[in-house]
Backbone as a ProteinNet text record, in pm:
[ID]
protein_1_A
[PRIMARY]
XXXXXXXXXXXXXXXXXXXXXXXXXXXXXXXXXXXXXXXXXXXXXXXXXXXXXXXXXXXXXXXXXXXXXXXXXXXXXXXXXX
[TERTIARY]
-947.6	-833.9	-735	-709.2	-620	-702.1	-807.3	-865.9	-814.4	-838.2	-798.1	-697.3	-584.6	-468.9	-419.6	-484.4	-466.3	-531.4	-650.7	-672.9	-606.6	-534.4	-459.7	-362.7	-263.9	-191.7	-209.7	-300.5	-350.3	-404.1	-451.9	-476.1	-380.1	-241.1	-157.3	-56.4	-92.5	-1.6	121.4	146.6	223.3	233.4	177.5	140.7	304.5	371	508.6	579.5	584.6	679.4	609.5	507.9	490.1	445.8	438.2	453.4	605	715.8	817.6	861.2	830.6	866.9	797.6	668.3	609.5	707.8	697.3	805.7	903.2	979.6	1107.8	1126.6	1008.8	954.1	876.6	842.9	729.9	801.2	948.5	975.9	1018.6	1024	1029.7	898.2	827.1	679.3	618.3	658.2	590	674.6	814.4	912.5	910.5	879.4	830.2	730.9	635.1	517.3	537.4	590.3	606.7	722.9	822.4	900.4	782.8	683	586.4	553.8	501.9	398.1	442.8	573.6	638.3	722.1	746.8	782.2	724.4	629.4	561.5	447.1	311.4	228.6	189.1	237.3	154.7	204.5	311.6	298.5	215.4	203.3	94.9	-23.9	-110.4	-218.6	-246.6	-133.5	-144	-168.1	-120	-217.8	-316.6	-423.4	-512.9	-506.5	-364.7	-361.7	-340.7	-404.6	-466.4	-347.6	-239	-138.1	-122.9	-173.8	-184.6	-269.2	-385.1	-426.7	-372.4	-276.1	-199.3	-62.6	-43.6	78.7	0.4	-100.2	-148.4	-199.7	-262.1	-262.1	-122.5	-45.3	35.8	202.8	71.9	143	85.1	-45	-16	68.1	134.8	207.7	138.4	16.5	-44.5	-119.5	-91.6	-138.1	-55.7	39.5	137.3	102.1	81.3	57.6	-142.8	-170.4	-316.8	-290.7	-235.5	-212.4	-193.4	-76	-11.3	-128.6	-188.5	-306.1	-424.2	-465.1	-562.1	-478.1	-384.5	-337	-364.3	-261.1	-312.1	-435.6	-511.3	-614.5	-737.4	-686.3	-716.2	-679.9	-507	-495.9	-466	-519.6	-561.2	-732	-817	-946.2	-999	-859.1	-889.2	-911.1	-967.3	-1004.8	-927.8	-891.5	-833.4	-942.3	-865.8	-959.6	-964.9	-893.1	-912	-1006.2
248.1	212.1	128.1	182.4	93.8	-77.4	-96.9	-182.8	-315.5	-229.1	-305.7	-352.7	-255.2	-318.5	-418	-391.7	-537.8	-645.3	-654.1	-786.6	-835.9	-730.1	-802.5	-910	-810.5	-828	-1000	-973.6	-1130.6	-1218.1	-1206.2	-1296.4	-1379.9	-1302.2	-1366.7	-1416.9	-1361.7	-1432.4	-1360.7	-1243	-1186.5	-1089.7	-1073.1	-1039.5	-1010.1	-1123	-1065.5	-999.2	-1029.4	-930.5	-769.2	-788.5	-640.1	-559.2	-645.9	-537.5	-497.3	-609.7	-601.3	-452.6	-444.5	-365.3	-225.3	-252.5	-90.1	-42.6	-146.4	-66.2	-18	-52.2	-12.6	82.3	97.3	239.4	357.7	311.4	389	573.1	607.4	717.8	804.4	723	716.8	812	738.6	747.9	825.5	972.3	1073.2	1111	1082	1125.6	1020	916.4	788.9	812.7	864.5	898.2	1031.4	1157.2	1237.3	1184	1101.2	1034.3	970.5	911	836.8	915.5	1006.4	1112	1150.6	1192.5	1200.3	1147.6	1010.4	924.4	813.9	753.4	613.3	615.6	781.8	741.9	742.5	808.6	877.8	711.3	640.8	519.4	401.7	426.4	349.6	378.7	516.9	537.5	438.2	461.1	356.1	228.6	191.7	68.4	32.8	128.4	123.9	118.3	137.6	145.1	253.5	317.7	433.7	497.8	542	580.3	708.7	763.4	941.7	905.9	830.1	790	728.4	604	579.2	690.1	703.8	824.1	902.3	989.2	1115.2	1056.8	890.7	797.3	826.4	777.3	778.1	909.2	1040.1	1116.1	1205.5	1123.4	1154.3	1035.3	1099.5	1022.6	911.8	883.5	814.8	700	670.8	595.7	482.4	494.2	332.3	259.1	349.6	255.9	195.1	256.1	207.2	109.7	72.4	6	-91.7	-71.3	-184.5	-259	-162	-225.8	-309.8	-273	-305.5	-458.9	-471.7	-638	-717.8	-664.7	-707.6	-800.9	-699.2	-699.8	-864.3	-855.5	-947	-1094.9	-1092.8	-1198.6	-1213	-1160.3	-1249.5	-1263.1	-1202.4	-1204.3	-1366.5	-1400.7	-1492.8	-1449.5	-1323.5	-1268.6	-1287	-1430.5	-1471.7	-1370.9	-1341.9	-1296.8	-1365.5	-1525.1	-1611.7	-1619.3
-36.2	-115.7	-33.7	80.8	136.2	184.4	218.4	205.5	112.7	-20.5	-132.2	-144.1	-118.5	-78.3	18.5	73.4	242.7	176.1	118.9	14.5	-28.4	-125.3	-216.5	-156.6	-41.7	13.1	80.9	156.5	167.4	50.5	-20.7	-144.6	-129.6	-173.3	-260.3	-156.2	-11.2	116.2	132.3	117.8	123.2	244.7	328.1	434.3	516.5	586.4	638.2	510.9	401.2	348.6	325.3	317.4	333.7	449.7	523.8	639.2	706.5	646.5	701.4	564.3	494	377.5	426.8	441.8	466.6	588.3	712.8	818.7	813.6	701.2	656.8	594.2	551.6	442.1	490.5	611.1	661.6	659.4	691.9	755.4	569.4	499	354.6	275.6	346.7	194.9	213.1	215.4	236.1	106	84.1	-26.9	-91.7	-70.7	-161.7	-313.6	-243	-312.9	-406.8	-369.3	-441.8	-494.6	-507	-656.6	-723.3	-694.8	-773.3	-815.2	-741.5	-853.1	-1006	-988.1	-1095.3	-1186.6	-1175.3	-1244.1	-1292.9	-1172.7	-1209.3	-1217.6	-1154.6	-1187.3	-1354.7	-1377.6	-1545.2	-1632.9	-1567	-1630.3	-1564.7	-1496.5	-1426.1	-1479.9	-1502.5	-1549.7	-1643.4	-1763.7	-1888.5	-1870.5	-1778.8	-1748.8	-1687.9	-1618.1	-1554.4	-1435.4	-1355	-1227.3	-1180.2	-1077.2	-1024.3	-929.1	-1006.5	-976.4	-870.4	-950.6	-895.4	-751.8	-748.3	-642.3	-523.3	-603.1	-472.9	-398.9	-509.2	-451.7	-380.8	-388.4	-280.8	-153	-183	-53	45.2	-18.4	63.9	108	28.5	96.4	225.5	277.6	426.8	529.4	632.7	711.2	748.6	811.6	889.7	814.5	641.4	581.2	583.2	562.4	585.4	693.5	824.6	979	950.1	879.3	852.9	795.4	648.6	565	671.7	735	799.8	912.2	981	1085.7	976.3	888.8	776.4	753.2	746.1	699.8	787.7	941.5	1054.8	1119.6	1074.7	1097.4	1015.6	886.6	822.6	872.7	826.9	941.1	1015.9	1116.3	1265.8	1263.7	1209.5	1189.4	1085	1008.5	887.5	788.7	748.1	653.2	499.2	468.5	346.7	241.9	136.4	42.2	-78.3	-96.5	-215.2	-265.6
[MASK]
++++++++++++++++++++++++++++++++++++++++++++++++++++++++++++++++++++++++++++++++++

């Protein structure tokens, strides 16, 4: 899952803003995610995005710094995903 997300993330070139965003968030999204759980996933479901999934993603600590190495990782590797 987080994979997918670093794709995306690069797809669309967004890469410094979200890593500058996850860092900012990082000490956050453990309480990030349990507000999702209960507010945005069940609307998220409705649209087919895998809400409940990302929220329990990211209610272990050590998933944001993955997230964040997983982008990293892309680009400097090149790994555009257009």
């Amino acid at each position: 899952m987080l994979k997918g997300l670093a794709d995306i993330v690069v797809k669309y070139g967004l890469e410094t803003p979200a890593i500058y965003f996850l860092e900012t968030m990082k000490p956050l999204a453990v309480y990030m995610s349990s507000l999702t759980l209960t507010i945005s996933a069940p609307v998220l479901e409705i649209f087919g995005i895998a809400g409940y999934d990302y929220a329990a993603l990211f209610q272990k600590r050590d998933s944001v710094e993955k997230l964040m190495r997983e982008i990293e990782e892309r680009v400097k590797h090149g790994k555009n995903v257009a």
